[in-house]
N, C-alpha and C positions, 0 to 999 in steps of 0.2 A: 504494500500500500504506500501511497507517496499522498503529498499534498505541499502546496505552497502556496503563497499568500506573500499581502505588502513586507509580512515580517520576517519571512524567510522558507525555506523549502527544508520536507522532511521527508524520507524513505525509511518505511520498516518493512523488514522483509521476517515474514516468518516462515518455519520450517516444521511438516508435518509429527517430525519426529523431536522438535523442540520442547523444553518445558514448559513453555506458556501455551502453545495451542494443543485444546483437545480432542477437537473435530474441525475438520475441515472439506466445504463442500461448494465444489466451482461445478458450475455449471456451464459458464462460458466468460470468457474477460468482459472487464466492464469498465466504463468509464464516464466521470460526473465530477460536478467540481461541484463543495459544497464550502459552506465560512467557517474557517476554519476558528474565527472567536466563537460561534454558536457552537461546535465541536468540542472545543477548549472548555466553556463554559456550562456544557450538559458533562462531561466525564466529571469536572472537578468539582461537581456536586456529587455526582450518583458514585462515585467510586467508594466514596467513605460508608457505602453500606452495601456494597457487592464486591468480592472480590471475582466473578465472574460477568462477563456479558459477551452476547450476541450482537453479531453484526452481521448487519442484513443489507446490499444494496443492489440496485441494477443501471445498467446504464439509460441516464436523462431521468431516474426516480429517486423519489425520496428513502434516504437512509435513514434505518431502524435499529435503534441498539436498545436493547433490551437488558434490564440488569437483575441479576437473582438476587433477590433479598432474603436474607435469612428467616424462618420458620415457612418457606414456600412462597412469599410472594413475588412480583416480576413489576420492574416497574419499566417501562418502556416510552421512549422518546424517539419522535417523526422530525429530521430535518431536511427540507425542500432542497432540491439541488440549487444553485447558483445557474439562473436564464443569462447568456449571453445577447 
């Protein structure tokens, strides 16, 4: 996954057999540019009560991350891609 923005450009590449990912599933490449302050601003909330989440996107749609919260709940946030 990459992303860049006015503040600078970022690439994380993960690997199936890595410690942080536990599934992994492409269905085909995808590409969308979304704000990466709205990004920044929904993880540094939702992390301090999930150490898991879900990412979900496709290209030219809105990306879904989804975060497990402890005793079973799922709290989930929709951000709109970036229309050129």
């Amino acid at each position: 996954m990459s992303a860049s923005s006015d503040k600078g450009d970022v690439e994380v590449k993960f690997e199936k057999e890595g410690e942080v990912m536990f599934e992994y599933d492409l269905k085909e490449p995808a590409t969308a540019k979304y704000s990466l302050d709205y990004l920044v601003d929904t993880v540094s909330k939702a992390y301090r009560i999930s150490d898991i989440v879900t990412i979900e996107f496709a290209t030219q749609k809105p990306i879904a991350l989804t975060f497990e919260i402890p005793m079973g709940g799922k709290l989930t946030y929709y951000i709109a891609p970036m229309i050129e």
